[in-house]
N, C-alpha and C positions, 0 to 999 in steps of 0.2 A: 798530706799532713795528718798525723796520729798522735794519741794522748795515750804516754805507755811510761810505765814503772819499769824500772830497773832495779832487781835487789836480787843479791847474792843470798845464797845456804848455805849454811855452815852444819855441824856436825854437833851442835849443842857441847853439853859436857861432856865427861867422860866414858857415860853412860849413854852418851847419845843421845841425850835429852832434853830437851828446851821445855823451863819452867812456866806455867800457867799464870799469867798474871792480867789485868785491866793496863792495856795501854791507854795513854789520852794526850792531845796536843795541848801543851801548853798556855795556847793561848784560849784555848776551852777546854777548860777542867771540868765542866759539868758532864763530857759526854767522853763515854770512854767506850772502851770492847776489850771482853776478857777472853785473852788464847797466851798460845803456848808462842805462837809464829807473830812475827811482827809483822810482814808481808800482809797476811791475814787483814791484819786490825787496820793496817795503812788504806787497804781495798775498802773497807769498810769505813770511814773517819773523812778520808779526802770526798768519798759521793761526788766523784768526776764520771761523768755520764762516759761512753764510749772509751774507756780506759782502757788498756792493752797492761797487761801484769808480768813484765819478760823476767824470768829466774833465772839466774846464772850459778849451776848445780855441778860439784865435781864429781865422781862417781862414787866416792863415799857420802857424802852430802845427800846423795840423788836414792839411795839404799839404805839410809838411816831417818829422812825427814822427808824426801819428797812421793816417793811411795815405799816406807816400809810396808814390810810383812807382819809385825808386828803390833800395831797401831793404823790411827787414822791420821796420814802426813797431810803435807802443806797441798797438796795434786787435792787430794779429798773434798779440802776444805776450801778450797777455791770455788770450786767443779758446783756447791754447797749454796754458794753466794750468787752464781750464776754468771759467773763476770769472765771473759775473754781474758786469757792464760798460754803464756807457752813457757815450756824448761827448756834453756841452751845448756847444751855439755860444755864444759871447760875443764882443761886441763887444772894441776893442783899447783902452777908455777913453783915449784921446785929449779927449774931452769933455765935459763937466758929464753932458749926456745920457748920454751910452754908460758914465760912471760909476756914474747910476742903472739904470740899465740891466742892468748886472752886480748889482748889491747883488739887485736881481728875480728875475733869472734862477737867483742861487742861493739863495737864500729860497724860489724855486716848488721846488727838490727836497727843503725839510727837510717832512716829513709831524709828523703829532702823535707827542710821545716817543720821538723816532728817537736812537738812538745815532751819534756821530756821531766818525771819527778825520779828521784835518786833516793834508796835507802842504802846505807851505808852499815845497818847496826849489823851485821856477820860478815863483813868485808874483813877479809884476812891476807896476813904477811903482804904482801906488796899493791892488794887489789888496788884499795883505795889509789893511793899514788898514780894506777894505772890506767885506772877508772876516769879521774880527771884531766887527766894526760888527753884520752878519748875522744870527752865532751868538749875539753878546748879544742881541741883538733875539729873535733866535728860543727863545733859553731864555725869554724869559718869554712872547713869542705862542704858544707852539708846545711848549714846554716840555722840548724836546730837550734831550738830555745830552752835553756836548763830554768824550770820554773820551782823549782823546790828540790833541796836537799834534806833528808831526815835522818834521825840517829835515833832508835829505841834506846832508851838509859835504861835498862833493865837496875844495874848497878845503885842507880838512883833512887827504885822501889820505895815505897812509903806508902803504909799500910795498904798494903797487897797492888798499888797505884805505881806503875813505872811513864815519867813525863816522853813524850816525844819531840827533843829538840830540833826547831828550825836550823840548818845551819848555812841557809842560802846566802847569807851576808857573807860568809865566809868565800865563798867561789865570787861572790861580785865585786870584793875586795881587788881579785884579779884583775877584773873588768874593768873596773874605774881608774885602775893604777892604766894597763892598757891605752885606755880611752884619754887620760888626762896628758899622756905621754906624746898622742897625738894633736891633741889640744894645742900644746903649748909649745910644739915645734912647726907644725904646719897651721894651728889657725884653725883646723876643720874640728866642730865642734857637736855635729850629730852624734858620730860614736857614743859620745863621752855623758852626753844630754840623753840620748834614749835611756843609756846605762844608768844615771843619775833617778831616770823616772820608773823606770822598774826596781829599782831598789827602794822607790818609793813606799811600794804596795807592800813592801814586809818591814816595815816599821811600823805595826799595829799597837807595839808596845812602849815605842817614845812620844811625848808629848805633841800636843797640835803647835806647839812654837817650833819644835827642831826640822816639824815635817813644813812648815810655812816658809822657815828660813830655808832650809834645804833644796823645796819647788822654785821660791822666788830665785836664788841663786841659780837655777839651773836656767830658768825660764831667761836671766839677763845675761850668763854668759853666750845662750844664743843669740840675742838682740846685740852684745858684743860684738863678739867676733862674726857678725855675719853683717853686722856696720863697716868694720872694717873691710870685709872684702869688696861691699855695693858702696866704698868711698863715700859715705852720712857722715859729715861734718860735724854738723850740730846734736846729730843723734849718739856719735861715737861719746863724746862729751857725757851727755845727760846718761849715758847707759853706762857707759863706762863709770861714773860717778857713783851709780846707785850701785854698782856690782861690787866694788871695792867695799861700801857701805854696807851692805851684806854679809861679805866676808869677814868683814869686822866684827859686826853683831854674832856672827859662828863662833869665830877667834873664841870672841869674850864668855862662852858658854860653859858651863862646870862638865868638865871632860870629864869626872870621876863619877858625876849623875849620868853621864849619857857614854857609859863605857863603851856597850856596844859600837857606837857611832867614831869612836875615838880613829882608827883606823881612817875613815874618808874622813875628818874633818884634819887630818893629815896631808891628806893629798889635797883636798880644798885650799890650805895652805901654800900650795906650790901656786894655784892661779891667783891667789892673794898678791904671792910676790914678783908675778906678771906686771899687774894690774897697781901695783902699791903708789907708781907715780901719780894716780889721779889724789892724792893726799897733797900735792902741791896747787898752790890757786894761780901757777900761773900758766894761762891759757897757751901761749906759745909755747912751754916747753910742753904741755902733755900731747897736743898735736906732735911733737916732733916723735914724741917716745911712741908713738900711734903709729909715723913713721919707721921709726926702727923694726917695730911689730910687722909690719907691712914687709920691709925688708928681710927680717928673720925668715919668714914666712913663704920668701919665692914672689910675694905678692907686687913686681917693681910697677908695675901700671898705677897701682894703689898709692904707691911709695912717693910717686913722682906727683902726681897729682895731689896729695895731700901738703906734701912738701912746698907745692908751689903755691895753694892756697893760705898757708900757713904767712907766706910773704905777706900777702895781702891782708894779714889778720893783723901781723904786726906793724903795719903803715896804719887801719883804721886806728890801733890802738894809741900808737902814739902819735897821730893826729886829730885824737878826738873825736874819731869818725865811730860808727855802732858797728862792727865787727858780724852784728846779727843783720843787719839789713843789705839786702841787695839792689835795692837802690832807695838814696841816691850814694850812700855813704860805701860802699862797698866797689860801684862803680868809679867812684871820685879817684878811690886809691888803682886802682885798674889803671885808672888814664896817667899818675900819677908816675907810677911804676914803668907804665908806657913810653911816655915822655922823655922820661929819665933814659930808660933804653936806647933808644930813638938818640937822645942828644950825643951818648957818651961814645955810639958806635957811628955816627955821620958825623966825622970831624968838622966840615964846615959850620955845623949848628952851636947854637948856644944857651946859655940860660934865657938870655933875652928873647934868642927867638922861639924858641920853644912856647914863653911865654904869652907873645905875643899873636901865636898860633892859637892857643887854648883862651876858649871865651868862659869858661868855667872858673871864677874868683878863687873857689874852693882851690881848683886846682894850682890856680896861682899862689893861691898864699903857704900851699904847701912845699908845693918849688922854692919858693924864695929861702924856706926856712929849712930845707929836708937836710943843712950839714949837721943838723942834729942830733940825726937819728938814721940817715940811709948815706953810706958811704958811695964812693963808685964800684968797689969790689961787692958789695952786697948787691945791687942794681945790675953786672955783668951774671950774678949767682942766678936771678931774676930773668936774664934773657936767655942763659945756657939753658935753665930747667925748660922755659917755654918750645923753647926746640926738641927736646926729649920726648916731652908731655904730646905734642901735637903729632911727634913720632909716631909714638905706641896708639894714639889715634884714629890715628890713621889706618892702621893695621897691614904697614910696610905696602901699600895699594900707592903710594907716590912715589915720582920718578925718582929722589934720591931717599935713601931712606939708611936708619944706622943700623949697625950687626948687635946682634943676639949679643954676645959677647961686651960692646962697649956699652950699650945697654947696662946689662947686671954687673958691670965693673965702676959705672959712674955713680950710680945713687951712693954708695960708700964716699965717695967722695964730696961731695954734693950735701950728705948728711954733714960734713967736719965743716964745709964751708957755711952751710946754714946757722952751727954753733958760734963760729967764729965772728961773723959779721953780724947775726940775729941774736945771738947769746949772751957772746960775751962782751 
């Protein structure tokens, strides 16, 4: 792993010239460095220890500012500073060729896990485009890290002062759209949360509320979705609640104060509308859409097991039982659900005897009463799933076991009954 600059040379003006001016970062305007080369002032401003300074020079470039004969080029003033430097030739892309050509040439200097800052301000006709073409290619072959993007605004000068814009928000824009993409089709939510917390560190210029709201959202979409895959019941709930609540609080923020940010609190918005059912208070249905997630997701072990707790959630509910205890109240409805199974699939059995089996009153009084609220088709939904659940369990190690295929074809099904006899 190495810490290297990447910036192109250009030919100045007409004249071949590149004007002398104090560059400075924007976000410290007290400390500038006055030259002609932005390369220069960046070596000097960033004070990144062990920095590597790779110039990407075409041969007029490399003959007008990197070592002319006429003056003291940018080779000089490097060499000056004392700092570790090398010039790549590159073609002047003119041509499909020499377009690939360049995308090569600087792909052969990223190594594995190199840190990697980007100037941009002499990047010409197709560089840039080609240039980020590169670094995304190369974050995943290579797995480099693009820590900063800069732009000398020459153009922007103010009394003899040209600013040095950040423009790494712009490349992470890429990142988060990427990352949220995978988010919110598979569930997997590291990508998306590393991406979230490095884009943390160059927001030095929005308020300590955007960066609060921003962390804490990040910090509960992994407690989310990483509920949902470890099947947290009671956790999916509580996180899932406060995430939505979060996203809300962003929602509501003056997008026109916090322009920069407008772009991710766009995408933020797609997991809003993931996430939006936790806005309803009832407990059974957001379990179920927790399910759906679980099933988008490939997740069906999750799907099943949730689904089938969710039974159980809506027997303690509507028998007065605490949905939050697991015993006695939690096991009541278990024996309950049991029972019920038991009677409807042993023809000989009955309510009465059922009854007279179970020395649980609890359990009797809700037998007596369950045509209230637990059909026989909801109770059959109740023993199909138990067979499923005990399946995936199992991890196909018993002697009968069901296929891959009826597997990921039943929970669809399984969900519309849940609706039908739980819902509606």
């Amino acid at each position: 792993m190495a810490k290297k600059l990447f910036a192109f040379l250009g030919v100045g003006n007409k004249d071949g010239k590149y004007e002398e001016i104090e560059y400075y970062f924007t976000g410290k305007p007290e400390k500038g460095y006055i030259t002609e080369y932005i390369q220069e002032a960046l070596a000097e401003l960033l004070n990144e220890p062990n920095l590597q300074i790779i110039v990407f020079v075409t041969e007029k470039a490399k003959d007008v500012n990197w070592e002319p004969k006429d003056k003291i080029g940018l080779k000089i003033k490097l060499e000056k500073l004392n700092v570790n430097y090398k010039a790549v030739d590159i073609p002047d892309g003119k041509t499909n060729r020499e377009i690939w050509q360049i995308f090569t040439k600087v792909y052969d200097e990223i190594e594995l896990h190199d840190e990697i800052y980007v100037d941009v301000t002499h990047s010409f006709r197709s560089i840039p485009i080609i240039f980020m073409s590169v670094l995304n290619y190369a974050k995943v072959t290579k797995r480099c890290d693009i820590k900063r993007i800069f732009y000398g605004a020459f153009d922007a000068k103010e009394n003899g002062r040209a600013p040095i814009y950040d423009l790494t928000l712009f490349n992470q824009i890429t990142e988060w759209s990427s990352g949220v993409e995978q988010l919110l089709s598979t569930g997997e939510c590291e990508m998306f949360c590393s991406t979230v917390e490095k884009t943390l560190r160059h927001l030095s210029e929005e308020t300590d509320e955007v960066i609060r709201l921003i962390s804490e959202c990040s910090r509960l979409i992994k407690e989310f979705y990483t509920d949902l895959k470890l099947v947290r019941g009671k956790s999916v709930l509580d996180d899932g609640e406060k995430l939505y609540q979060v996203l809300c609080e962003i929602k509501a923020l003056n997008t026109e104060k916090h322009i920069a940010m407008q772009p991710f609190f766009h995408i933020l918005g797609r997991v809003e509308n993931q996430v939006d059912f936790f806005k309803n208070e009832n407990l059974i249905k957001k379990i179920l859409e927790c399910v759906k997630l679980c099933r988008k997701f490939g997740q069906y072990q999750q799907a099943y097991t949730f689904l089938r707790e969710n039974i159980i959630n809506y027997v303690c509910i509507n028998s007065g039982l605490d949905w939050k205890k697991e015993k006695p109240d939690r096991m009541i409805a278990e024996k309950v659900m049991n029972s019920l199974n038991y009677m409807i699939n042993i023809k000989k059995c009955c309510d009465k005897e059922i009854n007279e089996k179970e020395n649980d009153e609890n359990v009797k009084h809700i037998l007596e009463n369950r045509i209230d609220f637990i059909s026989n088709d909801a109770v059959k939904l109740f023993g199909a799933l138990i067979n499923y659940r005990n399946d995936l369990a199992h991890a196909q190690f018993r002697m009968e076991y069901l296929s891959k295929k009826k597997i990921k074809k039943k929970i669809d099904s399984f969900i519309d009954d849940f609706e039908k006899y739980y819902i509606s």
